[in-house]
C-alpha positions as CSV (number, residue, x, y, z in Angstrom):
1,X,0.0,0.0,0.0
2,X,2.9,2.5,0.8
3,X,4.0,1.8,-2.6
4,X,1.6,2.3,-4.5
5,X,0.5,5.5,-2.5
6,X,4.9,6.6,-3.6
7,X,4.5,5.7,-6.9
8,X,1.7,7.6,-7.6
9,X,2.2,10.7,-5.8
10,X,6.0,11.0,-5.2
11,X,7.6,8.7,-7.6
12,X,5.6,10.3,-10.5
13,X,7.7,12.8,-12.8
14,X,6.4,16.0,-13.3
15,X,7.6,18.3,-16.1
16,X,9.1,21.6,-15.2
17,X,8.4,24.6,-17.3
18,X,11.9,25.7,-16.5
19,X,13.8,22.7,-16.6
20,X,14.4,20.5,-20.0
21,X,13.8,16.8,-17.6
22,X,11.7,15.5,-15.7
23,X,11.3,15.4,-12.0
24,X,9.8,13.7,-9.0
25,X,8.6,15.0,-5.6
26,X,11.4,14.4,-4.0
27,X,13.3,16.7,-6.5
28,X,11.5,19.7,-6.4
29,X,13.7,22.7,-5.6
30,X,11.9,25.9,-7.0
31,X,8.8,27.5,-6.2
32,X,7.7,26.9,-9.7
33,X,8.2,23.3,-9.4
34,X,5.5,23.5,-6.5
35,X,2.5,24.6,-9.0
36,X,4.0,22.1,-11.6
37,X,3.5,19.6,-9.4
38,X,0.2,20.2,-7.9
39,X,-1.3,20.2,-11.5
40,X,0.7,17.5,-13.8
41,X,0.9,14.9,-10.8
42,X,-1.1,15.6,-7.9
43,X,-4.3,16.7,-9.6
44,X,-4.5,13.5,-11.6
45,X,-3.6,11.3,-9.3
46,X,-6.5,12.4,-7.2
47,X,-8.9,12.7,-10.1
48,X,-9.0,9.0,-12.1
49,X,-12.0,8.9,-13.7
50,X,-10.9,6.9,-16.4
51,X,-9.6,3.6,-16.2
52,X,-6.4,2.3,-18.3
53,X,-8.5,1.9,-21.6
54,X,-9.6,5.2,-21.4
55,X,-13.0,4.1,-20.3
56,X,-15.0,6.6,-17.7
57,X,-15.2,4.8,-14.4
58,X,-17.9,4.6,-12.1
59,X,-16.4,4.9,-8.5
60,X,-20.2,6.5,-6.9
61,X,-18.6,9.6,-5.6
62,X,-16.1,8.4,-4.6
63,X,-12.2,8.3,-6.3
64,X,-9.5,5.7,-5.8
65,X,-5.6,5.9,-6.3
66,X,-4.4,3.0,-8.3
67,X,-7.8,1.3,-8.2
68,X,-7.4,-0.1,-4.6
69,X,-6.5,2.7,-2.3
70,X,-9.8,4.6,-2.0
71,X,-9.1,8.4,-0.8
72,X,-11.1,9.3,2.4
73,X,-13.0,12.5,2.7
74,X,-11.1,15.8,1.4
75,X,-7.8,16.7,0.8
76,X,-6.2,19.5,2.9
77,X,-3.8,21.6,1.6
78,X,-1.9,23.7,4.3
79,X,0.8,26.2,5.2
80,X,2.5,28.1,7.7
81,X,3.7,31.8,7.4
82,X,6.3,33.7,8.9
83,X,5.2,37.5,10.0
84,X,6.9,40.1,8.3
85,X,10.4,41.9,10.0
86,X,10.9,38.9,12.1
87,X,14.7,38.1,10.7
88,X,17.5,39.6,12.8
89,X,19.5,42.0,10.4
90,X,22.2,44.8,10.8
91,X,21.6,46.2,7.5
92,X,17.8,46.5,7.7
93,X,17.4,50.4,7.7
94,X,19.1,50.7,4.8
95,X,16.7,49.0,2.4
96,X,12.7,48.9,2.2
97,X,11.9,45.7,1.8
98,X,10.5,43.4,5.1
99,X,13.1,40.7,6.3
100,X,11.1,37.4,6.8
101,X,12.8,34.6,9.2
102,X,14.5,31.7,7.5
103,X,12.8,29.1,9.5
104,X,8.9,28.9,10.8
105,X,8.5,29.0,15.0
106,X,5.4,29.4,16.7
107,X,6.6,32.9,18.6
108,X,7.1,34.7,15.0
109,X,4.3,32.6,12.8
110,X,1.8,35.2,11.0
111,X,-2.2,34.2,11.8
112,X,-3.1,37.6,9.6
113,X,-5.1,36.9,6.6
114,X,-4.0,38.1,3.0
115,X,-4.6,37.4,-0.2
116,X,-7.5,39.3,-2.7
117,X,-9.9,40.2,-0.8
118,X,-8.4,38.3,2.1
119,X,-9.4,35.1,1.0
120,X,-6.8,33.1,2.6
121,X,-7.4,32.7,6.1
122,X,-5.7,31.1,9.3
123,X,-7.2,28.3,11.3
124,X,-6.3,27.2,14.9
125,X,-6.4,23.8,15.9
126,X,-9.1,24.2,18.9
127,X,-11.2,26.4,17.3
128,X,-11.5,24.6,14.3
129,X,-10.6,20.8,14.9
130,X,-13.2,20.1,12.0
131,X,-10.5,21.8,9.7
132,X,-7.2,22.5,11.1
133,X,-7.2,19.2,13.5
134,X,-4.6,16.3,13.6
135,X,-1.6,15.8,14.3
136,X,1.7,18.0,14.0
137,X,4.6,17.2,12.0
138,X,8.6,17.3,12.3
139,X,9.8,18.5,9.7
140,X,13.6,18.0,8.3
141,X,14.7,21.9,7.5
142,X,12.2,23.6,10.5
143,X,11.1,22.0,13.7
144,X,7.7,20.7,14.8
145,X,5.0,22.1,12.8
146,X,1.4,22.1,14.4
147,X,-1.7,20.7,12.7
148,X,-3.0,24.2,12.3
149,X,-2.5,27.1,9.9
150,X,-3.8,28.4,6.5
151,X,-5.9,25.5,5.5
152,X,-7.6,24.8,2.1
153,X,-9.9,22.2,2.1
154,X,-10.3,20.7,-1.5
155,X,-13.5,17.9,-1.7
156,X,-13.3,15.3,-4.6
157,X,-17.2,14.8,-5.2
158,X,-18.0,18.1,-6.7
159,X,-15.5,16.5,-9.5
160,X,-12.2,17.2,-11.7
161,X,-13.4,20.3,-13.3
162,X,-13.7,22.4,-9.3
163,X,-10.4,20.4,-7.9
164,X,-8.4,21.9,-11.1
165,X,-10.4,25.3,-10.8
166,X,-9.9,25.2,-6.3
167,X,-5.7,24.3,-7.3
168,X,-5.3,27.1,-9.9
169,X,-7.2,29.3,-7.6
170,X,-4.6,29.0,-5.4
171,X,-1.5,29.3,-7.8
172,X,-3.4,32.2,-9.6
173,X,-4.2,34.2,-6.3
174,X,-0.3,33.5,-5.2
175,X,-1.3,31.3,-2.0
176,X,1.9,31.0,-1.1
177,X,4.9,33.6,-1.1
178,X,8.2,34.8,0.4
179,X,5.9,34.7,4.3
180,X,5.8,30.6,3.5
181,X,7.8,28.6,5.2
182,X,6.2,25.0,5.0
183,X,3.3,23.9,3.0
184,X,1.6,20.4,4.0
185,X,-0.3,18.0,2.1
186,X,-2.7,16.1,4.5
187,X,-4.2,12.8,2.2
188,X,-6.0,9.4,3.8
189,X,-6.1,6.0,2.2
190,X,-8.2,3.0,2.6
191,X,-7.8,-0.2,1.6
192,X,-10.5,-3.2,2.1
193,X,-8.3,-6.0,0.7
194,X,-5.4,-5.3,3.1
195,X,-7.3,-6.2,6.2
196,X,-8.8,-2.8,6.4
197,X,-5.7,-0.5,6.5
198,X,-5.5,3.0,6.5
199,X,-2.8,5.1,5.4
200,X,-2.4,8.7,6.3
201,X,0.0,10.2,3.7
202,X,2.1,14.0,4.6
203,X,3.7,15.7,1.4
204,X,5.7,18.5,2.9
205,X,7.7,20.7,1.2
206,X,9.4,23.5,3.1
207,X,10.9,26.9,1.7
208,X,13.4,28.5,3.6
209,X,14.6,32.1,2.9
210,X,17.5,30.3,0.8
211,X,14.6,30.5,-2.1
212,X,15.6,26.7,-2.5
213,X,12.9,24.3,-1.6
214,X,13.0,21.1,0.3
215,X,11.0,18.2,0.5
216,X,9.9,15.1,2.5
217,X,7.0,12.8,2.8
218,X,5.0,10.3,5.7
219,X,3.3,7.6,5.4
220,X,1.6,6.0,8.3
221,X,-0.1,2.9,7.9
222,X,-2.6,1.1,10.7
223,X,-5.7,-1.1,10.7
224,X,-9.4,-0.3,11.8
225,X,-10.4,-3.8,11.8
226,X,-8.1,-5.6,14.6
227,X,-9.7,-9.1,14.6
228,X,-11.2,-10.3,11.1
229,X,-9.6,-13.3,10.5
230,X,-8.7,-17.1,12.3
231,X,-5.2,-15.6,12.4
232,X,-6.7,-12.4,14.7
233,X,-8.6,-14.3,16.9
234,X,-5.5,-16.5,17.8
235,X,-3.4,-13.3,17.9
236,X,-6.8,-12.1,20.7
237,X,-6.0,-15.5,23.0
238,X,-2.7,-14.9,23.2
239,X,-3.4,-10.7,23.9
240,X,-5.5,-12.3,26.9
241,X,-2.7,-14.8,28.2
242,X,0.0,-11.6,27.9
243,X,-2.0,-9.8,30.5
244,X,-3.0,-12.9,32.7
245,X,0.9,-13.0,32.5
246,X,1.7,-9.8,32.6
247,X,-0.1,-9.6,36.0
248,X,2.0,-12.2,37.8
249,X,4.6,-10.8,36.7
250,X,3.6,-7.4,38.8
251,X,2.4,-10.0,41.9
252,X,5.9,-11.2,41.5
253,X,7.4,-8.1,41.8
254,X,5.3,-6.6,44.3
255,X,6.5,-10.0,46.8
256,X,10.3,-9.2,46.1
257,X,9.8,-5.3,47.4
258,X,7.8,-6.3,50.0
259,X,10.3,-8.9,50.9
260,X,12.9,-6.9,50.9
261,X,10.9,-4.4,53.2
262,X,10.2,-7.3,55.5
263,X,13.8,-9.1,55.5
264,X,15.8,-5.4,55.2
265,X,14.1,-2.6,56.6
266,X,13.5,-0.8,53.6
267,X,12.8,-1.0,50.2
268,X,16.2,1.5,49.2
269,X,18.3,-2.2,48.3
270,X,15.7,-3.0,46.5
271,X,16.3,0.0,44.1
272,X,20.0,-0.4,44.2
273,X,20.3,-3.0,41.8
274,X,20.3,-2.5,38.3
275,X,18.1,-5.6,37.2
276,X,15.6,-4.7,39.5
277,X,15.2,-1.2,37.9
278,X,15.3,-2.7,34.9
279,X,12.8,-4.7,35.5
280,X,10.5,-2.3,37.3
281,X,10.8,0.0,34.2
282,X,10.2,-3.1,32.0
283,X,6.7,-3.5,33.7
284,X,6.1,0.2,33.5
285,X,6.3,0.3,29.8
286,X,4.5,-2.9,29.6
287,X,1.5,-1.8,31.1
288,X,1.6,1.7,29.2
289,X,1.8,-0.4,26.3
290,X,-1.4,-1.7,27.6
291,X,-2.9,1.3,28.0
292,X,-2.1,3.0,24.6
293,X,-3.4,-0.4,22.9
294,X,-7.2,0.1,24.8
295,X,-6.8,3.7,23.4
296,X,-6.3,2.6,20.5
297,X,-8.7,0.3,20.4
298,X,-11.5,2.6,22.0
299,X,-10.5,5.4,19.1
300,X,-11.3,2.7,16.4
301,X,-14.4,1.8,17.9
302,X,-15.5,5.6,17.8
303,X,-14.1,7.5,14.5
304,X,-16.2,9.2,12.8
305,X,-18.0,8.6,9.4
306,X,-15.4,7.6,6.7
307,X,-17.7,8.3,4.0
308,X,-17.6,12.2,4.5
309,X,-16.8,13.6,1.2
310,X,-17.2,17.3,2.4
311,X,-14.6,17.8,4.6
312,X,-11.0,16.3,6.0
313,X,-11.0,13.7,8.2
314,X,-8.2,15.0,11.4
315,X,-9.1,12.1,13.3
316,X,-7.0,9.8,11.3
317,X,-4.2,11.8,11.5
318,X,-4.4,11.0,15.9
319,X,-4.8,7.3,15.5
320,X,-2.0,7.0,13.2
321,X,0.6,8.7,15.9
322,X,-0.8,6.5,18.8
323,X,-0.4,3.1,16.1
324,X,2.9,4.6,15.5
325,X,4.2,5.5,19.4
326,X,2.4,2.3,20.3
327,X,5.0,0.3,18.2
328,X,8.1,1.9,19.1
329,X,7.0,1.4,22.5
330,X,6.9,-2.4,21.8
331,X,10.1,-2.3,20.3
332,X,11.7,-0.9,23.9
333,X,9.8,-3.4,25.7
334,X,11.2,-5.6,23.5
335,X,14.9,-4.9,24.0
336,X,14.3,-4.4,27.8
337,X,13.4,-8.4,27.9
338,X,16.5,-9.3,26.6
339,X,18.5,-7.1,29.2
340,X,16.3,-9.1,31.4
341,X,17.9,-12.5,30.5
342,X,21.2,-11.3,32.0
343,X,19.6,-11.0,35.6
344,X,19.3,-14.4,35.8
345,X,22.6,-15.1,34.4
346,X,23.5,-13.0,37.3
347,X,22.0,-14.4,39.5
348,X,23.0,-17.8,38.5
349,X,26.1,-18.2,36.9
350,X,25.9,-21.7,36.7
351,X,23.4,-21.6,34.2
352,X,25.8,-20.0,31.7
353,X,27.7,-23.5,31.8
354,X,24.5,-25.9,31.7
355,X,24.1,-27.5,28.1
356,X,20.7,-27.2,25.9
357,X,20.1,-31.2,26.1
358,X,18.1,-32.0,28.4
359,X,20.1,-35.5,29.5
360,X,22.8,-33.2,31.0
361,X,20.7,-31.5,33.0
362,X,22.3,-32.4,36.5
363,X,20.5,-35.3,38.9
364,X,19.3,-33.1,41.5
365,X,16.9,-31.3,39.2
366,X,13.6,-33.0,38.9
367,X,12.9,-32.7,35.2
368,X,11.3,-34.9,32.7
369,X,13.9,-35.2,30.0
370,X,11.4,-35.6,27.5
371,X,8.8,-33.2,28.0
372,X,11.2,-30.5,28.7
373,X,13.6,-31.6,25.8
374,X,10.7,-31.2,23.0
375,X,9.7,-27.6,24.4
376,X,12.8,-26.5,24.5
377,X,13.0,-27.4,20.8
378,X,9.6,-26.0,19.5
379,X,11.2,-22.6,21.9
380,X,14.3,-22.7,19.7
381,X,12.5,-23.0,16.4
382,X,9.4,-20.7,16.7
383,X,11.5,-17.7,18.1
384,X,8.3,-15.5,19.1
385,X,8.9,-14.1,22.9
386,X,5.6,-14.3,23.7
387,X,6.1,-18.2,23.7
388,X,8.1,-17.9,26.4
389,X,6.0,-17.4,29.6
390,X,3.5,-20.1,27.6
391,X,6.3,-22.8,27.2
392,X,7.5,-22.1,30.8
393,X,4.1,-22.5,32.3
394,X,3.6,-25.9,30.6
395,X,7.1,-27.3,30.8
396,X,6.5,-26.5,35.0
397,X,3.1,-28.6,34.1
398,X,5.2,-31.7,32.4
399,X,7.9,-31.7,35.5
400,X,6.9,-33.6,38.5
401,X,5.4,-33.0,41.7
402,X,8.9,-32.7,43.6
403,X,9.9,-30.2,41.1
404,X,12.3,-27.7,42.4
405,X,12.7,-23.4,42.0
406,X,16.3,-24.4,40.8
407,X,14.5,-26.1,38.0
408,X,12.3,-23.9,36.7
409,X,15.0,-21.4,37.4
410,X,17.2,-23.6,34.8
411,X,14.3,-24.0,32.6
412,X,13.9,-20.5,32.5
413,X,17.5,-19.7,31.6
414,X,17.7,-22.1,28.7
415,X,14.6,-21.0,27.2
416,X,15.9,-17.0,27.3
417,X,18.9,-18.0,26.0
418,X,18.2,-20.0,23.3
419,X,15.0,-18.3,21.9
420,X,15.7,-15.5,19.7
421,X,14.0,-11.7,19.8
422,X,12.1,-10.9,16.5
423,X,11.6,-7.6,16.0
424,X,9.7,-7.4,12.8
425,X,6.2,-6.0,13.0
């Protein structure tokens, strides 16, 4: 889906009236390029109404981007403006033009209106979430821009004829000049045969007071539809066992502070060790992990209409971030599990030495050989972490009644070391 979505919209070549080739997005570096672009590539790729045989298509209202990725609601077009003397200069009195900043910040941004008439107005992001809501943007010349500013809202349904008239309005009226620092393109994708995914794409293309123009692109990608299939109902059973694990895991580290309250005094040893801060932060991440995942859920569960044509859909923009934060926070958690591994190397150095078979384990620990010999296997070959606690709870269901902490402390060891971390999403 991301590649489609590049290869229609930033891949394309556009042709330059000042320049004998072609270019791509990612090559624009003149102002003129900007307008070239928004009418040889952008306008249509957002307007298909013919198919590859030159046949009119019949898409009821609605208009698709390589005949799959259907574009939801409006498209928002977007800038923000620097007010006018708000560059530091020593030679400013001795010429009459204004000096403009080089880079957009919110302490010298211009919110006055201009244009004919002044047509082109400035939005703010809590008085007019409808239009200037979402999410803000880094941007890789400037800092972080907000969701607001100048926004131009241009709806598909009215058809090609006012999206071509509502875009040369804009390069006609001179929407953008030497006040604009940054100017956004805010576009949503959905597709049904990808398990219901969304895809919130951000062409930016910032314009510092070099005159040069630079640009970048985002593409954010999530689904609405989180259990669909056999394969997201299984994914649901083991979501339910993570937290039934997850919250012995807090029982188990709850008993070792108060132990250490109750054998020491005071719970300051406790924080002392390295592994146990670890650990502590490990659990604190997990269950914000938790929490972001509900919120994610409970956002799904309430967006809005998705067959608005009128008007720009910010909401998307959100639940893309908190898919996005929600997966680098899994990544952490991730890594912070396999620092945990070394605790109990720590703790145990003798488990460094002990082999992977179980017929070496030594006589004192009560093991079935066989039981604990095959899940050890399956541990090494499926490589998933969250196997782990599962294959740990039923290898301590295969060992006998005499079985020993030692021994599930060995089992344990073997089963972190010898399981690999897959990171892939």
């Amino acid at each position: 889906m991301n590649e489609s979505i590049s290869a229609s919209l930033i891949g394309q070549p556009i042709n330059s009236t000042y320049e004998p080739f072609s270019k791509a997005f990612l090559e624009i570096q003149q102002w003129e390029d900007i307008s070239s672009y928004m009418q040889g590539v952008l306008l249509p790729a957002l307007t298909q109404d013919e198919d590859y045989s030159g046949n009119p298509v019949n898409n009821n209202g609605s208009y698709f981007l390589m005949n799959t990725n259907r574009i939801l609601g409006a498209v928002r077009i977007k800038q923000h403006r620097v007010a006018p003397n708000s560059c530091r200069s020593l030679i400013q009195n001795f010429t009459s033009e204004p000096c403009y900043a080089s880079l957009w910040d919110e302490s010298i941004q211009s919110t006055e209106a201009y244009g004919p008439d002044q047509m082109f107005r400035y939005y703010d992001e809590d008085k007019d979430p409808q239009i200037a809501g979402g999410a803000s943007i880094l941007g890789y010349v400037g800092g972080w821009y907000p969701s607001g500013g100048f926004c131009e809202i241009i709806p598909l349904t009215n058809g090609t004829e006012s999206v071509r008239d509502h875009i040369h309005s804009l390069i006609d009226n001179q929407w953008w000049d030497k006040q604009t620092r940054v100017i956004i393109i805010n576009i949503n994708f959905l597709n049904i045969g990808l398990d219901d995914r969304i895809a919130v794409l951000y062409l930016m293309m910032e314009m510092p007071a070099s005159g040069m123009v630079s640009t970048a692109f985002q593409i954010k990608t999530f689904r609405v539809s989180m259990y669909i299939s056999g394969l997201d109902w299984f994914r649901l059973v083991m979501e339910i066992l993570f937290v039934v694990i997850l919250v012995f895991y807090l029982y188990t580290e709850v008993s070792e502070i108060v132990g250490f309250i109750r054998t020491r005094g005071s719970v300051l040893p406790y924080f002392r060790s390295l592994w146990n801060i670890i650990e502590l932060l490990n659990l604190a991440l997990f269950f914000s992990s938790l929490g972001m995942y509900a919120r994610y859920l409970y956002s799904i569960n309430h967006l809005p209409d998705l067959t608005v044509t009128d008007r720009y859909i910010p909401e998307l923009e959100e639940l893309a971030v908190v898919a996005l934060q929600m997966y680098n926070l899994s990544a952490i958690n991730i890594l912070l599990s396999t620092f945990r591994t070394f605790k109990v190397q720590y703790r145990y150095p003798i488990m460094m030495t002990l082999p992977s078979c179980p017929h070496h384990i030594p006589h004192h620990l009560s093991l079935r050989p066989i039981s604990s010999c095959v899940l050890i296997r399956v541990c090494m070959c499926c490589g998933r972490p969250l196997i782990v606690p599962v294959l740990i709870s039923a290898v301590s269901c295969s060992c006998s009644s005499s079985l020993r902490s030692d021994s599930f402390l060995w089992v344990f060891s073997r089963l972190a070391l010898t399981v690999p971390t897959s990171t892939h999403s």
